[in-house]
C-alpha positions in Angstrom: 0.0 0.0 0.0 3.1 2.1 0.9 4.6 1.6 -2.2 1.6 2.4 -4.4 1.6 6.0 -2.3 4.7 6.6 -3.2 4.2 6.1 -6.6 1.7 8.1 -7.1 3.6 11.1 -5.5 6.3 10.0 -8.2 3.9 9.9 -10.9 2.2 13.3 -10.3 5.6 15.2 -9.2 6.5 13.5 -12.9 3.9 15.6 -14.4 4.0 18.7 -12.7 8.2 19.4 -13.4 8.1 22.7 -15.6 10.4 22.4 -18.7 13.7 24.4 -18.2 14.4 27.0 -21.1 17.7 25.1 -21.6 15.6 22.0 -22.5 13.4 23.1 -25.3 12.7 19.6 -27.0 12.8 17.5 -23.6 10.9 14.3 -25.6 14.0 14.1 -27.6 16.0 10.8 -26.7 19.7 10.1 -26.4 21.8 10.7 -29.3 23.1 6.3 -29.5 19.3 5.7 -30.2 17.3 6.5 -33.2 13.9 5.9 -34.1 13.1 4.0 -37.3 9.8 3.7 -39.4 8.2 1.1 -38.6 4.8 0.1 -39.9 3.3 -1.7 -36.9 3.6 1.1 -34.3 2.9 -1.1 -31.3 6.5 -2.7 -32.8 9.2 0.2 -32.4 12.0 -1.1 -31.9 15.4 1.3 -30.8 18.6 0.5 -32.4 21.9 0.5 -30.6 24.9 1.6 -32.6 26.3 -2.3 -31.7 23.2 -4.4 -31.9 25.8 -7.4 -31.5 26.5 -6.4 -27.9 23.2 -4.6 -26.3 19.9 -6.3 -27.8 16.9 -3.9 -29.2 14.5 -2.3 -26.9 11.2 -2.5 -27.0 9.0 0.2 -26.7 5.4 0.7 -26.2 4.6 3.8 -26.7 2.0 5.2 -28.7 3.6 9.0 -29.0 6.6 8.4 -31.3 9.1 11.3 -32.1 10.0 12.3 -35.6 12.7 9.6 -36.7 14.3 12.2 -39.0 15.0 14.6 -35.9 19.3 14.7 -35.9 20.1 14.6 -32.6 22.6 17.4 -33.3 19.2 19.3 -34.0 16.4 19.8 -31.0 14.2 21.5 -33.2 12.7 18.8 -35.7 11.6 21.0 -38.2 14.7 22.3 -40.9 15.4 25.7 -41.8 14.8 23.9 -45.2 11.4 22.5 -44.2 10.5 25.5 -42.5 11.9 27.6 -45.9 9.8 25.0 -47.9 6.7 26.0 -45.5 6.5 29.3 -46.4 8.0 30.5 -43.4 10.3 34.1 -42.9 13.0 33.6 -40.6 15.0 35.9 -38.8 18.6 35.3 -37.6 21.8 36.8 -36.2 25.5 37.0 -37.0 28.0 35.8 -34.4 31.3 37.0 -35.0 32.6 37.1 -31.4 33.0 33.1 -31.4 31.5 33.0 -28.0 29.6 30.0 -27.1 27.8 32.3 -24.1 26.3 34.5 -27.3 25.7 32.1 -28.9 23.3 30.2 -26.5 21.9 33.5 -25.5 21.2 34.2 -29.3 19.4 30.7 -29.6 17.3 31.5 -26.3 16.2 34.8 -27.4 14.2 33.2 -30.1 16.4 33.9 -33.4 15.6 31.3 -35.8 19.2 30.7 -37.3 22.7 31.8 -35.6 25.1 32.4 -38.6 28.9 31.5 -36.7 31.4 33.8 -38.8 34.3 32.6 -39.6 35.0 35.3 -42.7 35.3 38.5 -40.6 35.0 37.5 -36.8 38.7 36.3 -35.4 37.2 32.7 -35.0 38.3 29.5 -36.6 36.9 26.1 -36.8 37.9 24.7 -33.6 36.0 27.8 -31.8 33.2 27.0 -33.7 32.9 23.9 -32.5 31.8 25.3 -28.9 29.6 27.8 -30.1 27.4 24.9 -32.0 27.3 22.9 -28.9 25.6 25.6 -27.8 23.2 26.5 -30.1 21.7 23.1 -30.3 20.3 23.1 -27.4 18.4 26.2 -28.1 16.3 25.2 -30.5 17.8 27.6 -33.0 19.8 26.5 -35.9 23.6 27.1 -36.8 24.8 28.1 -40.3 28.1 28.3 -40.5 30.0 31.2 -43.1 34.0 30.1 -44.1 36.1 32.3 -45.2 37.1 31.4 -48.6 35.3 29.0 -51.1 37.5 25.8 -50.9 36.9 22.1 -50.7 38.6 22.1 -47.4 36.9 24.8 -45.6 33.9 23.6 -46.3 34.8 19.8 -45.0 35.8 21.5 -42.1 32.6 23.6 -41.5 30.4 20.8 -42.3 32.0 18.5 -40.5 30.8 20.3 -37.2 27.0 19.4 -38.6 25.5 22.9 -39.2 22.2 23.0 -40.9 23.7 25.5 -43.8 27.0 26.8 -44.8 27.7 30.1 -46.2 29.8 30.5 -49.0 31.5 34.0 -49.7 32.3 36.1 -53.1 30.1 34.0 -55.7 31.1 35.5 -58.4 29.8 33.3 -60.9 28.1 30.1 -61.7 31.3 28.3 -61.8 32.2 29.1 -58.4 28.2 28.1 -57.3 28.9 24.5 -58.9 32.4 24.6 -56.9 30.7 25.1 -53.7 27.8 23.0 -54.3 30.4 20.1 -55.3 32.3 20.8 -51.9 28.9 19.7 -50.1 28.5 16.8 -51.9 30.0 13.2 -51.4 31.3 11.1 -54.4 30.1 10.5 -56.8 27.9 13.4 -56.5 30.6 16.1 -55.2 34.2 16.0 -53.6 33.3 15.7 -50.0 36.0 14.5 -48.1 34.3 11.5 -46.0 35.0 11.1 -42.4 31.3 10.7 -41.5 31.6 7.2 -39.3 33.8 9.8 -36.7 32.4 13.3 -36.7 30.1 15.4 -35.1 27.8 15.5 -37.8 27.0 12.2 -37.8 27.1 12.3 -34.0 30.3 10.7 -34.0 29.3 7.9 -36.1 26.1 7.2 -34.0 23.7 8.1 -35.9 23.1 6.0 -38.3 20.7 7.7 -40.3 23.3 10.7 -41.4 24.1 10.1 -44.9 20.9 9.3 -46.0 19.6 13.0 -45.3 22.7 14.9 -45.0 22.6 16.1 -48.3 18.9 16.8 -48.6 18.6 18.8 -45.4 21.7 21.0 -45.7 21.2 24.5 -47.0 23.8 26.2 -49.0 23.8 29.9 -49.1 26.0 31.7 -51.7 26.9 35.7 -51.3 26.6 38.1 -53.8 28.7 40.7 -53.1 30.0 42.2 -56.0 28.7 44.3 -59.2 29.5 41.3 -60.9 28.4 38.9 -59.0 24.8 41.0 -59.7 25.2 40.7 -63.6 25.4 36.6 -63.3 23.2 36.3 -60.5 20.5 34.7 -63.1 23.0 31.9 -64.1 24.1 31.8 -60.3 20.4 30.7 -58.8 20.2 28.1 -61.6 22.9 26.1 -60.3 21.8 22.9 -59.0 22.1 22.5 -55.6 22.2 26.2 -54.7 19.5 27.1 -52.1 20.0 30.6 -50.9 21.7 34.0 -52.5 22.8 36.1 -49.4 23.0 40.3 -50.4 26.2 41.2 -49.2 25.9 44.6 -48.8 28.6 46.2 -47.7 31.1 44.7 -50.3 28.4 45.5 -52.8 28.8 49.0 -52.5 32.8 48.9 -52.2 32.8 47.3 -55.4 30.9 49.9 -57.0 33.3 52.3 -55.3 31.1 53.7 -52.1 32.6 52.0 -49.4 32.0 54.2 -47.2 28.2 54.9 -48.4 26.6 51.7 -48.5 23.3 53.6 -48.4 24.2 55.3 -52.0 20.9 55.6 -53.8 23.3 54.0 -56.8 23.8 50.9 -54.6 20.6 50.9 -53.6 18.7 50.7 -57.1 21.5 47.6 -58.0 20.6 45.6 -54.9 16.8 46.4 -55.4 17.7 45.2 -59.1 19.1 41.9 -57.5 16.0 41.2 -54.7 13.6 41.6 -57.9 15.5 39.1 -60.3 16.4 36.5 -57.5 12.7 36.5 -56.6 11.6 36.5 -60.3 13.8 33.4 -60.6 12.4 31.5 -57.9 8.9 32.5 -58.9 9.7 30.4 -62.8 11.3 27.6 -61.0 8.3 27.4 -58.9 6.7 24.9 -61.2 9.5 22.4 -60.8 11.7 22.7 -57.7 12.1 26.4 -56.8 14.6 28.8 -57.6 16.9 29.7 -54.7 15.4 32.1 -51.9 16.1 35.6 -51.0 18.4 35.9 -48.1 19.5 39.5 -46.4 21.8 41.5 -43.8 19.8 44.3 -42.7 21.6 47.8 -42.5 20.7 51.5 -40.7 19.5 52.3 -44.0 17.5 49.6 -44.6 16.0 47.4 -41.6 14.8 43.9 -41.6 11.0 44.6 -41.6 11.9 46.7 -44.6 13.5 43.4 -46.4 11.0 41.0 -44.7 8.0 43.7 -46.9 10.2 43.2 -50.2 9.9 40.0 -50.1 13.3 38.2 -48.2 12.7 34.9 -46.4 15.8 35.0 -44.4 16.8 37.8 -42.7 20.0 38.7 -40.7 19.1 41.4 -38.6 21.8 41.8 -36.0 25.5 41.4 -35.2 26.9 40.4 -31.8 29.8 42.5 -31.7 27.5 45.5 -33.2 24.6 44.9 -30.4 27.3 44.7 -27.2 28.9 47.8 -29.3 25.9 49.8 -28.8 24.8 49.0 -25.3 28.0 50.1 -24.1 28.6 53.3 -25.9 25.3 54.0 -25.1 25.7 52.9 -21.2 28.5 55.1 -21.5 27.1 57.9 -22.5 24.3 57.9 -20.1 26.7 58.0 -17.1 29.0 61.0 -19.1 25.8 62.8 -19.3 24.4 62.9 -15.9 23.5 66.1 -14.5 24.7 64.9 -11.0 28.2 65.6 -10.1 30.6 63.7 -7.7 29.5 64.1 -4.1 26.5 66.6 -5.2 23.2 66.0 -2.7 20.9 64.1 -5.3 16.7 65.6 -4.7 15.4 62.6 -6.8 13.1 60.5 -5.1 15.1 57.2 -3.5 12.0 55.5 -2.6 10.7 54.9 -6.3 14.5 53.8 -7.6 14.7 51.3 -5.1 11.3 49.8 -5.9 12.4 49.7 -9.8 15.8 48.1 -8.8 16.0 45.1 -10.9 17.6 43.1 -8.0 17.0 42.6 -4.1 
């Protein structure tokens, strides 16, 4: 009789544990077992990554998770999928390579964390940190490289981001080049270490090469004048699933560096949006052209791009945010009226009532 009490108090404390914000996707199961399809669902059966030496297990239940969640990714849905949905998603740039940031990033709600390794002084092996922790936010992690070559991009996708950004995309030459770089052989030239990296979940997950290819998303820059004049032939490359504005070396190549917001620029990145969506919108019969992607900019904010038509857009830096907040923190104190050891009137009552902390 005991024993039933007590588990009933187990059963009932069970139900009532609130979910931690840390642990968005708490149904999701340890990385060594994967779900398979299975079309008798009172049958499911778990594999171990040595069946030889630990037998299946059996499980009853009637809820069954998505068997195509990674478990590199909590969040079963794909910024593909979610793309593919109709979705407009809204990201960041990290180019501090902190994994504190980053996690912060993912729990603020941004959609996709874009880890810089082009600009920010990061390389792969901070990286590495910074997804860990992401994916446990339920965001997702692109990662940019900083040159288009076959063994950056091993390296990035190695690590198991959902995308990979590829810089200064000229031309549809360089497209194919970066698409081959995410494929295996035949298909591409991939360098293959899947049975031992993280992408695979260190060779436990067993379902990694079926769907690797399918549910990455590759993002290519335009970022040049030229770049603009191709950019037809550029979305037509197979395999090609985003064109990113690049901005800022846009207007440096047409000679405003240091006027980005040129009404010049402007009119040629305008030009772009309309012929990358006009692309997509004839491919939309078959598989669909490649989708808009953005960085916003003073000049032009991300609700302005999300209006014209963008379906991914980058609307913040890390480094630029923590930038802000302190000059502006700063400023605030520079600017008081109140001077060293000068008798303050104001009402201490009502500041200690808004103090943030007892």
């Amino acid at each position: 009789m005991a024993a039933t009490a007590f588990s009933s108090i187990i059963i009932a404390a069970a139900k009532s544990t609130s979910v931690s914000p840390l642990s968005p996707k708490p149904q999701i199961r340890p990385a060594h077992l994967s779900l398979h399809n299975n079309p008798n669902p009172k049958s499911i059966f778990i594999s171990h990554p040595n069946p030889r030496r630990s037998p299946p297990i059996r499980s009853s239940s009637s809820s069954i998770p998505n068997p195509s969640i990674s478990p590199l990714t909590p969040n079963s849905r794909t910024l593909k999928s979610r793309l593919a949905a109709g979705e407009t998603l809204y990201g960041m740039f990290l180019l501090s390579a902190e994994p504190t940031l980053a996690e912060i990033a993912g729990l603020a709600g941004y959609d996709y964390v874009i880890v810089d390794l082009e600009h920010g002084p990061g390389g792969i092996s901070d990286a590495l940190p910074c997804l860990q922790a992401i994916a446990g936010t339920g965001a997702a992690a692109i990662i940019r490289i900083p040159e288009t070559t076959a063994a950056w991009a091993k390296k990035a996708l190695d690590l198991g981001p959902q995308g990979i950004m590829f810089p200064m995309i000229d031309d549809a030459r360089l497209a194919e080049l970066a698409v081959s770089y995410c494929r295996f052989p035949p298909r591409g030239v991939r360098g293959a270490a899947h049975t031992v990296v993280r992408a695979s979940a260190y060779g436990i997950d067993d379902g990694y090469l079926a769907r690797c290819e399918e549910d990455l998303l590759i993002m290519c820059q335009i970022e040049s004048a030229g770049a603009v004049t191709e950019i037809e032939a550029i979305a037509a490359v197979d395999g090609v699933d985003c064109l990113q504005m690049g901005p800022l070396d846009l207007s440096a190549s047409m000679g405003y560096l240091w006027d980005p917001g040129n009404r010049k620029v402007r009119a040629v990145l305008r030009d772009a949006e309309r012929r990358v969506l006009a692309a997509r919108k004839a491919e939309a019969a078959a598989e669909g052209g490649p989708y808009l992607c953005g960085f916003a900019m003073p000049h032009d904010p991300p609700e302005d791009q999300k209006v014209r038509g963008y379906h991914m857009v980058a609307g913040a830096v890390d480094l630029g945010m923590f930038r802000k907040a302190a000059v502006e923190d700063v400023m605030r104190f520079r600017l008081a009226e109140t001077e060293i050891g000068e008798e303050d009137s104001g009402d201490e009552k009502a500041k200690d009532e808004s103090y943030w902390s007892e």
